[in-house]
C-alpha positions in Angstrom: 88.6 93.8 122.4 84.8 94.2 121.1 82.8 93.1 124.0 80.5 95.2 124.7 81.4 97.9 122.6 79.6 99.3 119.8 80.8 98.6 115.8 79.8 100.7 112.8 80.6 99.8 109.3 80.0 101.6 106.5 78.8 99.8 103.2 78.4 97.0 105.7 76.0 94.9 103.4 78.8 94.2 100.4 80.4 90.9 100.5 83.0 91.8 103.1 80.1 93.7 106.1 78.0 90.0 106.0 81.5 87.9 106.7 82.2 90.9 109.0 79.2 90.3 110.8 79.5 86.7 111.1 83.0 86.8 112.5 82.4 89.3 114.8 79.3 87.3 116.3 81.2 84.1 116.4 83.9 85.7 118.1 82.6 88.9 120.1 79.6 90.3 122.1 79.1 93.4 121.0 76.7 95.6 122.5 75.7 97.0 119.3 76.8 96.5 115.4 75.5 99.2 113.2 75.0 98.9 109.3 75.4 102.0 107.9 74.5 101.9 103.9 72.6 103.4 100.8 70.5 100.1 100.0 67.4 99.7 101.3 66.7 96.2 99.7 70.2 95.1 100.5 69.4 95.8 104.3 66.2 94.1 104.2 68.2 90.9 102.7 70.8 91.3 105.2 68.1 91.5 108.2 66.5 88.0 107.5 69.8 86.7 107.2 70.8 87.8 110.4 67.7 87.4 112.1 68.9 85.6 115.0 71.3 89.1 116.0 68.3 91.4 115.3 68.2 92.7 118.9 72.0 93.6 118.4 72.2 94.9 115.1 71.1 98.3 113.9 70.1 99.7 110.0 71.0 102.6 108.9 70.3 104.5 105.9 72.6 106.5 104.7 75.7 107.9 101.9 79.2 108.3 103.4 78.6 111.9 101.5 76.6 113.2 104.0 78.3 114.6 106.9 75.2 114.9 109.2 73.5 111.8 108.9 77.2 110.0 109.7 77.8 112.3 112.6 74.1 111.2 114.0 75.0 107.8 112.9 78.7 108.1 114.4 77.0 108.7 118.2 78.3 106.3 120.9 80.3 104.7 118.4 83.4 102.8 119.6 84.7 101.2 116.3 84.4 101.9 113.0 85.0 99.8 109.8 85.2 102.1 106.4 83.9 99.2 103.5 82.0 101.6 101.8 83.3 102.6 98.2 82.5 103.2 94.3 84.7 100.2 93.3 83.8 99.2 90.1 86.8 100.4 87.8 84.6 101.0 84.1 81.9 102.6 86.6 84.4 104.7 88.2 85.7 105.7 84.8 82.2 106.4 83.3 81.2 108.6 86.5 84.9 109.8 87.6 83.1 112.5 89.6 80.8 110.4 91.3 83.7 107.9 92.3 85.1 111.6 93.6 82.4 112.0 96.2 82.0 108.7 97.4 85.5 107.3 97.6 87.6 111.0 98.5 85.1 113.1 99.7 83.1 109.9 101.8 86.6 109.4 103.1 86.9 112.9 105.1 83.3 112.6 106.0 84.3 109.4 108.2 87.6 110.8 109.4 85.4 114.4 110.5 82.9 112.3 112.2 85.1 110.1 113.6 87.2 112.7 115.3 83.7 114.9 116.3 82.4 111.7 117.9 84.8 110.7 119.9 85.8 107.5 117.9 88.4 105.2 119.5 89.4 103.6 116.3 88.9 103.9 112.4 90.2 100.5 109.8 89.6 102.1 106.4 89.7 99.3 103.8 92.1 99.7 100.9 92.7 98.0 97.4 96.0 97.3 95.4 95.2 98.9 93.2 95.4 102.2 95.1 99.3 101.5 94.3 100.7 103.1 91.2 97.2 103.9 90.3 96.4 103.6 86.7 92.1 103.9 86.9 90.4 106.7 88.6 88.9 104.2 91.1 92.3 103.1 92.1 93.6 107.5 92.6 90.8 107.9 94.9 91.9 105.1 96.8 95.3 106.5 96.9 93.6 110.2 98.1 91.4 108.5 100.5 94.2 106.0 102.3 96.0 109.2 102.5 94.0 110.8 103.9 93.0 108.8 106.7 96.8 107.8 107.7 97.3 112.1 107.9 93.8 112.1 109.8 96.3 110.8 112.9 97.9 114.5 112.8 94.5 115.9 113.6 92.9 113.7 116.3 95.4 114.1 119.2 92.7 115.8 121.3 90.4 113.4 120.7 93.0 110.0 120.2 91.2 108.5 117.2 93.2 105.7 115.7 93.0 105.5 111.8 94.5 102.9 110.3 94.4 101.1 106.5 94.2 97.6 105.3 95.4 96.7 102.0 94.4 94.0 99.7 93.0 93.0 96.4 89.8 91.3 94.6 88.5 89.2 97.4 88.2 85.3 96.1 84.3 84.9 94.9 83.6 88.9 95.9 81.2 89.9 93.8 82.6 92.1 90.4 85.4 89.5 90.8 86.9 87.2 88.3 85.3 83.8 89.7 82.1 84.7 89.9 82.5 86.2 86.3 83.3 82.8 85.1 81.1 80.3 87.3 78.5 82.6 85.5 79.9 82.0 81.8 80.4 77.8 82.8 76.8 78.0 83.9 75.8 79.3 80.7 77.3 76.5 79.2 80.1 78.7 77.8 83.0 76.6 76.0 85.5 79.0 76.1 86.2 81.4 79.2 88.0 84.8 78.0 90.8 86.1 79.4 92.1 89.5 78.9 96.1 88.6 79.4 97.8 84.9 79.8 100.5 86.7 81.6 98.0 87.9 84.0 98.6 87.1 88.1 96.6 87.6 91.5 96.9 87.5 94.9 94.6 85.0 96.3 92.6 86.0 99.9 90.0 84.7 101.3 86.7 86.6 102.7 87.8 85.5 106.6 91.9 86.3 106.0 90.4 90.2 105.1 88.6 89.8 108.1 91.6 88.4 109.9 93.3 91.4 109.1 91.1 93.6 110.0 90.9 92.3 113.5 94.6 92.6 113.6 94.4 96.3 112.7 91.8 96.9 115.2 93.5 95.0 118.2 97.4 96.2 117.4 96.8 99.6 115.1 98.6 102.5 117.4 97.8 105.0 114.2 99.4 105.5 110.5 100.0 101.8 109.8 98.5 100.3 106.6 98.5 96.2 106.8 99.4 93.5 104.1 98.7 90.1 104.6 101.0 87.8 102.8 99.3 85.7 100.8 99.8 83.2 98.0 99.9 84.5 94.1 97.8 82.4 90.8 98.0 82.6 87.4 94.8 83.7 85.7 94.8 80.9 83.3 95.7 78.2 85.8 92.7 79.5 87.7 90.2 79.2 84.5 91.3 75.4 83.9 90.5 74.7 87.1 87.0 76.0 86.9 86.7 74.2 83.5 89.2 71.6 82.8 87.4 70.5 79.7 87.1 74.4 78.5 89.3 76.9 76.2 90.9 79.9 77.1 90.8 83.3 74.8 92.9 85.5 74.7 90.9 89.2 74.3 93.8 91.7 75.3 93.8 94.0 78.4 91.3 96.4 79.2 91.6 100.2 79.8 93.0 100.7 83.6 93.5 97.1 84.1 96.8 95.9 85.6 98.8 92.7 84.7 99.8 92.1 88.2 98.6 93.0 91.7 101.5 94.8 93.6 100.5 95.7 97.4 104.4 97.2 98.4 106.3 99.2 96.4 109.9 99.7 96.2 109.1 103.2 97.7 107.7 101.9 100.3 110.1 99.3 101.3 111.7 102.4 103.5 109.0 102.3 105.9 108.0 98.7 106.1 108.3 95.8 108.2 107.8 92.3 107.7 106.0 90.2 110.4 104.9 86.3 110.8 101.7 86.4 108.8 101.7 90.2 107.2 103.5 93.3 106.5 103.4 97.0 107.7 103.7 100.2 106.1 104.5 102.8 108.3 103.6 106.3 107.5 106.7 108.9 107.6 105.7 112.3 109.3 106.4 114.0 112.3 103.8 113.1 114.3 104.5 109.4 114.0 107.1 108.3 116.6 108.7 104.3 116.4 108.7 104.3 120.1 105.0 105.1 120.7 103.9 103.4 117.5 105.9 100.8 116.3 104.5 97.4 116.5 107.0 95.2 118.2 108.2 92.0 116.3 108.6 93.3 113.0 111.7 93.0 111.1 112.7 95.8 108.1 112.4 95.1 104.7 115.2 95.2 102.5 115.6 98.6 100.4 113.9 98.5 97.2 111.7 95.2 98.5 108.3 94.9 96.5 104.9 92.6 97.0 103.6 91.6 93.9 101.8 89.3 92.6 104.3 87.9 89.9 107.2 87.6 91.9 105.6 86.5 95.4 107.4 83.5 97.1 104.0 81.4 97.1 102.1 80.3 94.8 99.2 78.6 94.4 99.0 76.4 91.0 96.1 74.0 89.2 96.1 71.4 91.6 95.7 73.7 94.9 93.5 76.2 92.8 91.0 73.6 92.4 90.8 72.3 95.9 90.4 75.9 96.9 88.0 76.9 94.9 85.5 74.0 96.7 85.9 77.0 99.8 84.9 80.0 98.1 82.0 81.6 99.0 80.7 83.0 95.5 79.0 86.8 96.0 77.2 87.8 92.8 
């Protein structure tokens, strides 16, 4: 599917753009992968780390705000990954305008370049909490996954694919609640804080959100947004397995943080289906037709089905958590 074609991803030095670029090398000869990000430094990391792909592999710098440098940066493009995003959620809060520009208005940036270019396909990388948003970080992502499932209305001419993956925190991702405590145990901290008991997660791994986004790019016809299924945790059965010996706080919620992480809602369970190792949503407009765009194999939720984290069918408890854990690749 991605011999010899040519990959762009856009805030492709974050936790997800280096696994990314593993997988794809491991798996794929590309004739070209392009890094297209704000960091400098970050590039400069990512270069020596992937030394041995330098003659395939081009930097660019760049902001998913401007419109020309992606358009130069879009040329001969087959693929493109959308990574890039203000996804801190007190950050976001702080500078809700800035979140504005990179997350909403970044967003039609790649669609009109992708479209002007001639791009075959477009994965845009969602969050859960784009559902029933209750942060600004998580709106945008609600604006911008809109936006890029109605960008299929507008590229008939051209056929550019734009599809959406959906998950939560990454396991180890940087921001992310493991590397938050490995930092405290490391400090020698006694007791790790946690903001609800009741709290749950979904647990994925850096190479199942890269799974999935092969998926998208091999099967997505246009309009679908992928789920992987994946096993739940509870918050504090994850913190005693980091530090069995340790005490857990309880410090209340924070401002735009959810107890549970819900990928499908009951709203949703009108236009999805359920297949072996994930779910589709699939979009509801005219220009979406089941014969030309349905994925065959799926099977249709019941009405009012929801994905969330607190009532998911698998769950991972203490003893699984900490055999896990031994796996994850920590980003700080």
């Amino acid at each position: 599917m991605l011999n010899d074609k040519t990959i762009l991803i856009t805030g492709g030095t974050g936790s997800f753009g280096k696994k990314f670029v593993e997988r794809i090398f491991n798996k794929y000869t590309p004739r070209k992968l392009i890094i297209y990000s704000r960091d400098e430094y970050k590039q400069f990391l990512m270069r020596q780390q992937f030394a041995k792909y330098d003659s395939k592999i081009r930097y660019f710098i760049g902001d998913v705000r401007d419109k020309d440098r992606m358009l130069r940066a879009f040329n001969g493009v087959d693929y493109v990954v959308h990574a890039a995003a203000l996804k801190q959620v007190p950050a976001c809060e702080y500078n809700p305008f800035e979140a504005v520009k990179t997350n909403i208005h970044g967003a039609q940036n790649v669609i009109d370049a992708a479209i002007d270019r001639n791009v075959k396909k477009v994965i845009a990388l969602s969050t859960d909490k784009a559902v029933n948003p209750i942060n600004l970080y998580g709106a945008t992502k609600l604006a911008s996954d809109k936006l890029f499932i109605a960008a299929n209305a507008y590229s008939v001419k051209t056929g550019t694919v734009f599809s959406v993956v959906r998950y939560g925190n990454v396991s180890g991702s940087r921001g992310s609640v493991i590397p938050f405590f490995k930092m405290l145990i490391d400090k020698g901290e006694k007791v790790l804080p946690i903001t609800d008991f009741r709290m749950t997660r979904f647990w994925i791994t850096l190479d199942q959100a890269v799974d999935l986004v092969f998926k998208a790019l091999a099967e997505g016809k246009g309009g679908e947004t992928y789920i992987s299924k994946i096993p739940s945790f509870k918050i504090t059965d994850l913190a005693k397995a980091m530090h069995p010996k340790g005490d857990l706080k309880e410090i209340g919620i924070r401002e735009g943080e959810k107890m549970d992480e819900v990928m499908i809602t009951e709203y949703d369970s009108f236009y999805t289906y359920e297949y072996d190792k994930h779910y589709i949503i699939y979009p509801n407009f005219e220009w979406w037709n089941f014969k030309e765009h349905f994925t065959e194999g799926g099977k249709k939720v019941a009405e009012f089905f929801r994905y969330s984290s607190d009532s998911n069918k698998e769950w991972f408890g203490f003893e699984e958590l900490k055999s896990r854990l031994k796996e994850v690749e920590i980003a700080y």
